[in-house]
C-alpha positions in Angstrom: 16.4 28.7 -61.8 14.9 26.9 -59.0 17.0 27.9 -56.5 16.0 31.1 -57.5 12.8 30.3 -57.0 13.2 29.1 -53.8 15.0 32.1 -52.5 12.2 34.4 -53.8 10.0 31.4 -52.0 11.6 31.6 -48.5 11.7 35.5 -49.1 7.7 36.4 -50.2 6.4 33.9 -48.0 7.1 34.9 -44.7 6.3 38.7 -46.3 2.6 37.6 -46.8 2.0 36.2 -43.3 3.0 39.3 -42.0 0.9 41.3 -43.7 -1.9 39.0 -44.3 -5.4 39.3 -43.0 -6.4 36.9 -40.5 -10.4 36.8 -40.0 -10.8 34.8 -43.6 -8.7 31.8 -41.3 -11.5 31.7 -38.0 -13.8 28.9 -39.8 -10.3 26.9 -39.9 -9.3 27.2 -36.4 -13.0 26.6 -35.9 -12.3 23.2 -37.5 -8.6 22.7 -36.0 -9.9 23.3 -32.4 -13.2 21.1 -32.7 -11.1 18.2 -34.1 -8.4 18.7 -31.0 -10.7 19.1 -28.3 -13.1 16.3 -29.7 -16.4 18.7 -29.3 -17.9 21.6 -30.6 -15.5 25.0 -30.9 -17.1 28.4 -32.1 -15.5 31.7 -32.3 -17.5 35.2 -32.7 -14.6 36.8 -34.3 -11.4 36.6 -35.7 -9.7 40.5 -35.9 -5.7 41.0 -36.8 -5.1 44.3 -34.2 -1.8 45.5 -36.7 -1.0 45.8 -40.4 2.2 44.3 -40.5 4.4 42.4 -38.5 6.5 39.3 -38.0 4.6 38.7 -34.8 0.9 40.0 -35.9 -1.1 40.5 -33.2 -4.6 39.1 -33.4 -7.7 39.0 -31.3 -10.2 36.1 -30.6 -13.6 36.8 -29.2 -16.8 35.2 -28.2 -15.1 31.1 -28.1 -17.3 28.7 -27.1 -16.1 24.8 -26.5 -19.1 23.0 -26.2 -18.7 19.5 -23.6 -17.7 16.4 -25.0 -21.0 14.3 -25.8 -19.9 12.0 -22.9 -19.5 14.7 -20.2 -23.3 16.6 -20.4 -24.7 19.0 -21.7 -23.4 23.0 -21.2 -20.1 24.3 -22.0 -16.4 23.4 -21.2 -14.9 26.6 -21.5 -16.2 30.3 -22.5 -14.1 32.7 -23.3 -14.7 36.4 -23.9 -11.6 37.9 -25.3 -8.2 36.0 -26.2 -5.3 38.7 -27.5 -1.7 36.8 -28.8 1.0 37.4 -30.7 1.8 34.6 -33.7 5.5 34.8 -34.6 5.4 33.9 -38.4 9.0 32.3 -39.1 7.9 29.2 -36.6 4.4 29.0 -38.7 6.5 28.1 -41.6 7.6 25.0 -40.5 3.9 24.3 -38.9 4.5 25.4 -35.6 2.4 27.7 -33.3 3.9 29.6 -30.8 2.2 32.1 -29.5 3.4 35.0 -27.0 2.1 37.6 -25.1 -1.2 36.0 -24.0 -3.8 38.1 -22.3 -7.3 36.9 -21.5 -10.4 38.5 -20.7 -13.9 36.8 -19.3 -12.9 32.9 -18.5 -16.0 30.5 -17.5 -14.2 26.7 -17.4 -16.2 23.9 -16.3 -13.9 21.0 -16.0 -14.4 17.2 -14.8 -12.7 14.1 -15.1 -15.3 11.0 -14.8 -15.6 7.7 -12.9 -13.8 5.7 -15.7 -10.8 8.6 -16.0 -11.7 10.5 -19.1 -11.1 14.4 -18.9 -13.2 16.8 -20.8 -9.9 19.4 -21.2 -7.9 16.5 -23.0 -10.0 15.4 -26.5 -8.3 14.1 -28.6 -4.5 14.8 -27.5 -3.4 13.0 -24.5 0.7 13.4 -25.0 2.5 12.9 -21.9 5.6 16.1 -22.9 5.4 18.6 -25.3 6.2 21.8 -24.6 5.0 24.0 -22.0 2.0 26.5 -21.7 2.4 29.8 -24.1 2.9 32.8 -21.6 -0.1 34.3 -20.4 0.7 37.8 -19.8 -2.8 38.8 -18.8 -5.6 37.1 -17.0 -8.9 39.0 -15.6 -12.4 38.0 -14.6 -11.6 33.7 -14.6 -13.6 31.1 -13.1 -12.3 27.8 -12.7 -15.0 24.8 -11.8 -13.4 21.3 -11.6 -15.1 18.2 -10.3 -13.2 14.4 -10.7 -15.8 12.1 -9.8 -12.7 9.4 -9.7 -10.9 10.6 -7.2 -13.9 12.2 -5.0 -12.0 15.8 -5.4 -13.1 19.3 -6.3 -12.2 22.9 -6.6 -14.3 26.4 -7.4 -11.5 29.5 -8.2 -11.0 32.4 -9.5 -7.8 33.2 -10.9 -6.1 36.6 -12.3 -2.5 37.1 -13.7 -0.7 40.4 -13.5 2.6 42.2 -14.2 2.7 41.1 -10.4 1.6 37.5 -11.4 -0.5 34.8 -10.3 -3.3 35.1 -7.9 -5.5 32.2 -7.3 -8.1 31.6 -4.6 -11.3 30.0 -3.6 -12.9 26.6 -1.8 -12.9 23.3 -2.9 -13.6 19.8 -1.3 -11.0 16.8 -0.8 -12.9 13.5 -0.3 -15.7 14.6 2.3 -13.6 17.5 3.9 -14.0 21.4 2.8 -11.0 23.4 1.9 -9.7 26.8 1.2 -7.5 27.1 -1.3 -5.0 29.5 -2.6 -2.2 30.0 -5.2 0.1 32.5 -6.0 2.9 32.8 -8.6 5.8 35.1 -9.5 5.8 37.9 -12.5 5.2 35.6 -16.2 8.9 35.9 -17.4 11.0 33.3 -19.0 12.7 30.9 -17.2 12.5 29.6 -13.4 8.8 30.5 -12.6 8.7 30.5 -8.1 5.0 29.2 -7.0 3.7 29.2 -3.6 -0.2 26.9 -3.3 -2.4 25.8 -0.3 -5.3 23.6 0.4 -6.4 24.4 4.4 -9.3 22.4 5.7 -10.2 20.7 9.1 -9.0 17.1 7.9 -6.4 18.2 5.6 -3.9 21.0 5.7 -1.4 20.7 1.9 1.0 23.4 1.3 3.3 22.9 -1.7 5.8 26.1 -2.5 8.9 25.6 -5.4 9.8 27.0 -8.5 8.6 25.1 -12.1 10.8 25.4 -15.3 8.3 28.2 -16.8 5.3 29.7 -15.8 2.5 27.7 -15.5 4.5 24.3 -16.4 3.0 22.2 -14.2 4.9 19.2 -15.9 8.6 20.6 -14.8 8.6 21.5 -11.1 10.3 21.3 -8.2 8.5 21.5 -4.6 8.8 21.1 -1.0 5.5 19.7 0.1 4.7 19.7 3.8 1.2 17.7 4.6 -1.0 17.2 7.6 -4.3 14.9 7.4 -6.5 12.8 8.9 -6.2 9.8 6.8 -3.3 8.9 4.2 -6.3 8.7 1.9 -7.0 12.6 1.7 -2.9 12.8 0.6 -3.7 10.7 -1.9 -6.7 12.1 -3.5 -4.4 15.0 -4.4 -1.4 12.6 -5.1 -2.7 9.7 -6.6 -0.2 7.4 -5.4 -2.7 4.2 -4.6 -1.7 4.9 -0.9 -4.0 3.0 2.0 -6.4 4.5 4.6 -4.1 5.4 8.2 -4.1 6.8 11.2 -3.6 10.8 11.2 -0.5 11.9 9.1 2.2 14.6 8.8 4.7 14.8 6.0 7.5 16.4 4.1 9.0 15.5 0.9 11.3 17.3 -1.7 10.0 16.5 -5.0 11.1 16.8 -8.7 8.5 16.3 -11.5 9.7 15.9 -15.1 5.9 14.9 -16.7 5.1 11.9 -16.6 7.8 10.9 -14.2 8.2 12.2 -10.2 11.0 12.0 -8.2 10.8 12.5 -4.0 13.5 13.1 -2.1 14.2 13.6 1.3 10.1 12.1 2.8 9.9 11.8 6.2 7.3 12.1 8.4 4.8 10.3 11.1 1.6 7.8 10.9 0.2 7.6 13.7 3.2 6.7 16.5 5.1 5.5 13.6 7.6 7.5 11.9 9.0 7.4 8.0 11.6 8.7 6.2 12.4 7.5 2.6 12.6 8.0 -1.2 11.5 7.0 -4.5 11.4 7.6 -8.3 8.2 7.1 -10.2 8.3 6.3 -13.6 5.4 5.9 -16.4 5.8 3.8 -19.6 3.7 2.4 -22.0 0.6 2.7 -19.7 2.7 1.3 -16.6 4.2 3.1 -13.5 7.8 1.7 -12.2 8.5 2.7 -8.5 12.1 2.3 -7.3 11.7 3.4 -3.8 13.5 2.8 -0.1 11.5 3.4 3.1 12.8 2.9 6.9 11.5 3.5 10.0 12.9 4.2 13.6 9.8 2.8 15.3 6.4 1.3 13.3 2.9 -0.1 14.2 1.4 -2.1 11.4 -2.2 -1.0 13.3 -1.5 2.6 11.9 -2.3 1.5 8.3 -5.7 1.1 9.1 -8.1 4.4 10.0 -11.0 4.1 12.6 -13.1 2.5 10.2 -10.3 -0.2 9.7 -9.8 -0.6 13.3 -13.1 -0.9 14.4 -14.0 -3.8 11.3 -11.2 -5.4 12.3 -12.3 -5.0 16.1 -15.6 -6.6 14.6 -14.2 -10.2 13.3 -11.9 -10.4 16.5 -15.4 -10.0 18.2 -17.2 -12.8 15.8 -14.0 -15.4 15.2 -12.0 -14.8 18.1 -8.0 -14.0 18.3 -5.9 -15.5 15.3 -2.8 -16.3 14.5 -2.5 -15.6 11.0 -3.3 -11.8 9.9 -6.0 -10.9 7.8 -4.0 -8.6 5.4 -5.0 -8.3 2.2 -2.6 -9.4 -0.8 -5.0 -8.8 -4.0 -2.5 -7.3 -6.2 -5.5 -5.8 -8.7 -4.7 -2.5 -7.4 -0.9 -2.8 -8.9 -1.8 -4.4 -12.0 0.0 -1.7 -14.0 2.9 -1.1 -11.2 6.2 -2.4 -10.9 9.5 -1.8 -9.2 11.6 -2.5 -6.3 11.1 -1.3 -2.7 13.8 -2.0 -0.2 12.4 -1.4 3.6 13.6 -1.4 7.3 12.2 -1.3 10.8 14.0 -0.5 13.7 11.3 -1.3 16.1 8.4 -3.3 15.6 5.0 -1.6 18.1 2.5 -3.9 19.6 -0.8 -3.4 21.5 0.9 -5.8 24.1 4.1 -7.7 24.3 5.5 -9.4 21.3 8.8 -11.2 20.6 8.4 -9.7 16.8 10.4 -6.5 16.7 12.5 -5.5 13.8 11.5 -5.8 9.5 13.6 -5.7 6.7 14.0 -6.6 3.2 13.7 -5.9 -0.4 10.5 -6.0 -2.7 10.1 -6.6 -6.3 7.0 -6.5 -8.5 7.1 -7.5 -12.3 3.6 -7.7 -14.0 1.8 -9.4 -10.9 4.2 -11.3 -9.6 5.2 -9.9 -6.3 8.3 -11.5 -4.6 10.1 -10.7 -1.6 13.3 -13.1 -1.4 14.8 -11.6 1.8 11.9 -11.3 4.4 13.6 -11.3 7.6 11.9 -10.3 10.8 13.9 -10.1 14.0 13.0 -11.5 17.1 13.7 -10.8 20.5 16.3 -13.7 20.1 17.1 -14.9 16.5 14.9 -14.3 13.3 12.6 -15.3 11.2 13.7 -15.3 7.6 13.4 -16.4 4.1 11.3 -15.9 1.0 7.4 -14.9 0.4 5.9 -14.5 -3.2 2.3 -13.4 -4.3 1.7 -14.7 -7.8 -0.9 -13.3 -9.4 -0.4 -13.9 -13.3 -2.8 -16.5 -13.6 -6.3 -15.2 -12.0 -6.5 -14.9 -8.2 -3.1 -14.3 -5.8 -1.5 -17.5 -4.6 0.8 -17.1 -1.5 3.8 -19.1 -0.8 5.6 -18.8 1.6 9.0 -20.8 2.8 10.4 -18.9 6.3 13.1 -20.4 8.6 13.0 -19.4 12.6 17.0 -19.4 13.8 18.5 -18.7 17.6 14.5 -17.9 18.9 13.9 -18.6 22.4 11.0 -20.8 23.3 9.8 -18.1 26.7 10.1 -15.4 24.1 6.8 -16.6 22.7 5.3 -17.9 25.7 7.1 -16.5 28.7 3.8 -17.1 31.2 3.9 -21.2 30.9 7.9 -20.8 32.1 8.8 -23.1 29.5 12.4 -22.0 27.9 15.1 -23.8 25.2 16.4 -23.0 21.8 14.2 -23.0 19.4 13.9 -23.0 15.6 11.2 -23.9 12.9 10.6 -24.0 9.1 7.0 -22.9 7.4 6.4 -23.9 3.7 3.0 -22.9 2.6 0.7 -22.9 -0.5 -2.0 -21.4 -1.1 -4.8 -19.0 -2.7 -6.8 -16.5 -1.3 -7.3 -12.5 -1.3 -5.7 -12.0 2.2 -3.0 -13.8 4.1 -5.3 -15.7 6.3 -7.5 -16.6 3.3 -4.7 -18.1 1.4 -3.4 -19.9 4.5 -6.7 -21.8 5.1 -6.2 -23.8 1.9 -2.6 -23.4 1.8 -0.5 -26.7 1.1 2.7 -27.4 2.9 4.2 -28.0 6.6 4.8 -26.3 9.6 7.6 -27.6 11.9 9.0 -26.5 15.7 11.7 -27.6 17.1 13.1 -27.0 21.0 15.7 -28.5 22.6 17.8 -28.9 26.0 15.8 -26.4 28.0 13.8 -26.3 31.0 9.7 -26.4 32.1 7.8 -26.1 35.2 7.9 -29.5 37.3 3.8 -28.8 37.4 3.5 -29.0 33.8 5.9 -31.8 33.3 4.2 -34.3 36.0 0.8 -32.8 34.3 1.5 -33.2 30.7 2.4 -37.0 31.9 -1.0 -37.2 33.1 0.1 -37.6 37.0 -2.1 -36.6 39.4 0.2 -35.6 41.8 1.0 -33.3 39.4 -1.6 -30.9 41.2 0.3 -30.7 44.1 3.5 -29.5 42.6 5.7 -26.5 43.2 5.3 -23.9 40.7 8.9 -22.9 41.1 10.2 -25.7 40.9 11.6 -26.9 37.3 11.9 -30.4 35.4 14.7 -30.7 32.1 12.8 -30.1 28.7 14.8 -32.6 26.0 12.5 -31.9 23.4 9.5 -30.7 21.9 9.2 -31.5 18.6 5.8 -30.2 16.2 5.5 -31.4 12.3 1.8 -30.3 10.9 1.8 -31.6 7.4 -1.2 -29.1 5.7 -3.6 -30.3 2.4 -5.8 -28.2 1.7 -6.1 -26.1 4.9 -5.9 -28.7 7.2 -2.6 -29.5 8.9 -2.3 -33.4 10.4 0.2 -33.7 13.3 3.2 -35.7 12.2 4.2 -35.9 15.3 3.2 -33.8 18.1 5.5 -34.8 20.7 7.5 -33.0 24.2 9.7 -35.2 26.1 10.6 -34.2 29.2 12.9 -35.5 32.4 9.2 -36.9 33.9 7.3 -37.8 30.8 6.7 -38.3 26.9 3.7 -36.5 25.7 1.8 -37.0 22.5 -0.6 -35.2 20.4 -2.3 -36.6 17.4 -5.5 -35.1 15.3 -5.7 -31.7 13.3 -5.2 -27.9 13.4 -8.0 -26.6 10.0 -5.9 -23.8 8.9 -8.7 -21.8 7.6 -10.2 -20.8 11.4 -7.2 -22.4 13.3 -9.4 -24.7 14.9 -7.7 -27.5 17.3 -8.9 -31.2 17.0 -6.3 -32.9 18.8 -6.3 -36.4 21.2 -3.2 -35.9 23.9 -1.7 -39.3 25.6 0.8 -38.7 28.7 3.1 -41.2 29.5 5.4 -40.5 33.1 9.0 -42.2 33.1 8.3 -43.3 36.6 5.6 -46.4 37.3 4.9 -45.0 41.3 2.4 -42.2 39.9 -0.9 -42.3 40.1 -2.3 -41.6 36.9 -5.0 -39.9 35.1 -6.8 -42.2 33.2 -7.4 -41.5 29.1 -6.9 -39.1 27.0 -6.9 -35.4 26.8 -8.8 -33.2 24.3 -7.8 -30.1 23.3 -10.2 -27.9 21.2 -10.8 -24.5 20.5 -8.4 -22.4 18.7 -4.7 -21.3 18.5 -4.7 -18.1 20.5 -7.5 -19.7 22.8 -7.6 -23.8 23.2 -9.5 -25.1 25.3 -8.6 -28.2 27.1 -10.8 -31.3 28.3 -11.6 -35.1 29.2 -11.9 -38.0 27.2 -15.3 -37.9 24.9 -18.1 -39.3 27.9 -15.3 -39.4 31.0 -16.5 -36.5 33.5 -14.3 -34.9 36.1 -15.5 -37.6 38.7 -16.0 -40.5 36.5 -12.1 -39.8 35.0 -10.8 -39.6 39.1 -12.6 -43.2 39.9 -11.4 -44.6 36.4 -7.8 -43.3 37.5 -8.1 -44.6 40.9 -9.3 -48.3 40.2 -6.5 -48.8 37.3 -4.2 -48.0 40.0 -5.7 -50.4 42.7 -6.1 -53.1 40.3 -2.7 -54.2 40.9 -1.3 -53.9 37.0 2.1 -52.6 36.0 1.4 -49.3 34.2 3.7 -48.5 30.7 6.8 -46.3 31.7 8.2 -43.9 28.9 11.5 -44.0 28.1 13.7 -41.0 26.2 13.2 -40.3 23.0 15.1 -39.8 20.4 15.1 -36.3 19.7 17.9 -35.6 17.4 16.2 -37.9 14.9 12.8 -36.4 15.6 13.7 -33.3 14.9 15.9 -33.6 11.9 12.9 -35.9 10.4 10.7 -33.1 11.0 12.4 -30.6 9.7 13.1 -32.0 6.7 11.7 -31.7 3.1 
């Protein structure tokens, strides 16, 4: 008996629907619509158009959805006429699928606010689901959007067809005006083509593919192609966290499969620097994972900043003079919710002048704030610099360390106008916390260490740096043997104490002791020559040298003019007493003391 029962069930039901009215439902949908859109829905009228069928049609008129109470006051969407068919088998099992779509008399005033909220969403913010129903008809549509977070905007009208989709009108990206059209094939099942265009002075975006059905914006495949200004106007469309350039041109291939994006095949040019690459992103659980792989044939690191970059940057060279150490920022705040791995490679490194710096690679990972890059390795003009640099910032601000070993460099590679030359090498283990790299170095904790060996210098500088006067009078040609120099700074807090400072040279030992403060590279350093021979005339005290790393400045002993250092000099030598002599040093031990630890 109750199977029965539930044959006659399954058999009456469906019979009903199909030959129910439908206007007794519109206080319902009322209801159903308010609670998924999170405002106020009305409808004028609820009308069935047949008397029976498994696929009734029915027409909505006169909806209304009021704006969320957060978004203003006015009206998110009006809507004249809405005719669909409702296939009654999937309503059984509480599904709603309708078909057939056509819509007359669209007014849609759309925004997304500062903190990220969208007025379309309510209540349902699902990142699948299935895709749009199948709008068969659209006529008389105006589309208003405005997204006060990412500074973008558009103003359309749109109409659908048995010839399809037709979109056009203006919008802004950023500050720059753009026209905009769309156009899409017939509104059939299956492989949907789409061809769409944003065209402005600073920003040209043309993006043509096919999506899985019509209007499926979150199954797509494109080839983008993209000219602008300033990375930044790609990335108010994109949303990719990308930084402010020099002009751009791109390509990519793209697959999206809502929430996640995959790009194939990018290539393009920043500025004189070119790109090619690809990458999957992925969203889980609030978080975006990037797996991506960039190179480059030739790159300037002055092309990720746009004029505005350039010219603040311009502005502190102006205030605080050259430095050494770049002021790059490394607050991870705007990755908080990233992670992933990028693996990168430079061919050439580009300079505003020469450089001994000139190819990058290695391989970046991000986990929840900690970024670490165990592979760094920048190639010199002879050797490398390599090793491991990590940003932590798990625990508050970003702390930087850094532990990088210099192999097979040449010493005239990074001085070639003093004619010094010898193998050279080097370790840097730093500490410290900070939101940019120079920040973090100026309280950093650690040591710095150079090391060169069996090379050559100037005679000039040799006889010089042993406080000789003769010294002046030396060829510049000619050349003295370079044992060693060998440089230890150990850094507290930002300032580095010379332990030792020390070149050794076939004519003389010279020694440097005092400070280099990190935080504005400031030398404070005392410099005692010493010549190997006792026949020299010498100059009398010590040396200072002051001002900073890119730009020292060299002078006398504190109170010791030029004249008053010459008659000093001169008396010590007429005085008839036996001046020290220097002898060698011992540089292997020096230089495996200071590169230890």
């Amino acid at each position: 008996m109750i199977a029965v029962g539930a044959a006659g069930a399954a058999l009456v039901v469906p019979l009903l629907l199909a030959a129910a009215p439908v206007s007794p439902f519109r206080t319902m949908l009322e209801d159903r619509m308010s609670a998924g859109f999170g405002s106020r829905v009305t409808i004028a009228s609820l009308d069935r158009l047949d008397r029976f069928s498994f696929a009734p049609r029915v027409r909505i008129a006169g909806i209304v959805v009021a704006q969320p109470s957060w978004a203003g006051r006015g009206d998110m969407l009006r809507i004249d006429r809405l005719e669909m068919e409702v296939p009654v088998l999937p309503l059984l099992i509480g599904k709603v699928r309708p078909r057939a779509v056509t819509i007359d008399g669209v007014e849609a005033d759309l925004l997304r606010s500062r903190a990220g909220r969208e007025n379309w969403r309510g209540r349902s913010r699902g990142a699948g689901g299935a895709p749009p129903p199948m709008i068969a008809g659209l006529r008389d549509a105006h589309i208003r959007y405005r997204d006060f977070k990412r500074d973008r905007s558009l103003d359309v009208r749109a109409a659908i067809d048995g010839a399809g989709l037709r979109l056009t009108g203006q919008g802004l990206v950023r500050d720059a005006a753009v026209h905009i059209t769309a156009q899409g094939g017939p509104m059939r099942p299956g492989r949907w083509p789409f061809d769409a265009r944003l065209s402005g002075r600073a920003i040209d975006f043309h993006a043509a593919g096919t999506m899985d059905a019509p209007l499926d914006l979150s199954r797509l495949d494109a080839r983008i192609a993209a000219r602008a200004d300033n990375l930044t106007y790609i990335d108010t469309i994109v949303e990719a966290g990308l930084p402010a350039t020099q002009p751009v041109r791109l390509t990519a291939t793209v697959r999206r499969d809502r929430p996640d994006w995959t790009v194939r095949s990018l290539a393009g040019t920043i500025g004189r620097s070119d790109i090619r690459g690809r990458a999957t992103i992925r969203k889980r659980d609030g978080r975006h994972r990037i797996d991506a792989s960039i190179a480059a044939r030739r790159f300037d690191f002055d092309d990720l900043a746009d004029a505005r970059g350039r010219a603040m940057a311009a502005a502190k060279r102006a205030r605080f003079g050259n430095r050494l150490f770049p002021d790059t920022a490394i607050d991870l705040d705007n990755v908080a919710r990233t992670d992933g791995r990028l693996a990168f490679k430079v061919d050439e490194l580009l300079w505003p002048g020469p450089s001994p710096l000139r190819t990058l690679d290695g391989t970046l990972t991000i986990e929840r704030s900690l970024l670490d890059l165990p592979d760094l390795r920048i190639g010199l003009t002879h050797g490398a610099l390599a090793g491991r640099l990590t940003i932590d910032q798990r625990r508050g601000g970003p702390v930087l360390k850094a532990d990088l070993r210099l192999r097979g460099a040449r010493l005239v590679d990074f001085a070639p106008a003093m004619g010094f030359d010898a193998p050279l090498s080097g370790r840097l283990k730093l500490e410290g916390s900070g939101k940019t790299i120079r920040s973090a170095v100026g309280r950093s904790t650690g040591r710095i260490a150079l090391v060169a060996r069996d090379g050559v210098l100037p005679v000039k500088a040799a006889t010089l740096m042993g406080q000789e006067l003769g010294g002046i009078f030396k060829s510049d040609k000619a050349q003295a043997r370079l044992r060693c120099i060998v440089v230890r700074l150990d850094a507290r807090d930002g300032i580095a104490t010379a332990n030792p400072i020390m070149l050794d040279s076939s004519r003389a030992v010279t020694r440097a002791e005092g400070r280099l403060y990190l935080a504005d590279e400031r030398l404070a350093l005392s410099v005692q020559g010493t010549p190997k021979r006792g026949d020299t005339l010498r100059i009398a005290g010590t040396i200072r040298v002051g001002g900073t790393i890119k730009a020292p400045e060299v002078g006398l002993s504190e109170g010791d003019g030029v004249v008053g250092t010459l008659l000093k000099s001169v008396g010590r030598a007429l005085d008839g007493k036996a001046e020290p002599v220097a002898a060698d040093q011992d540089c292997a031990g020096l230089a495996a003391r200071a590169m230890a630890g």
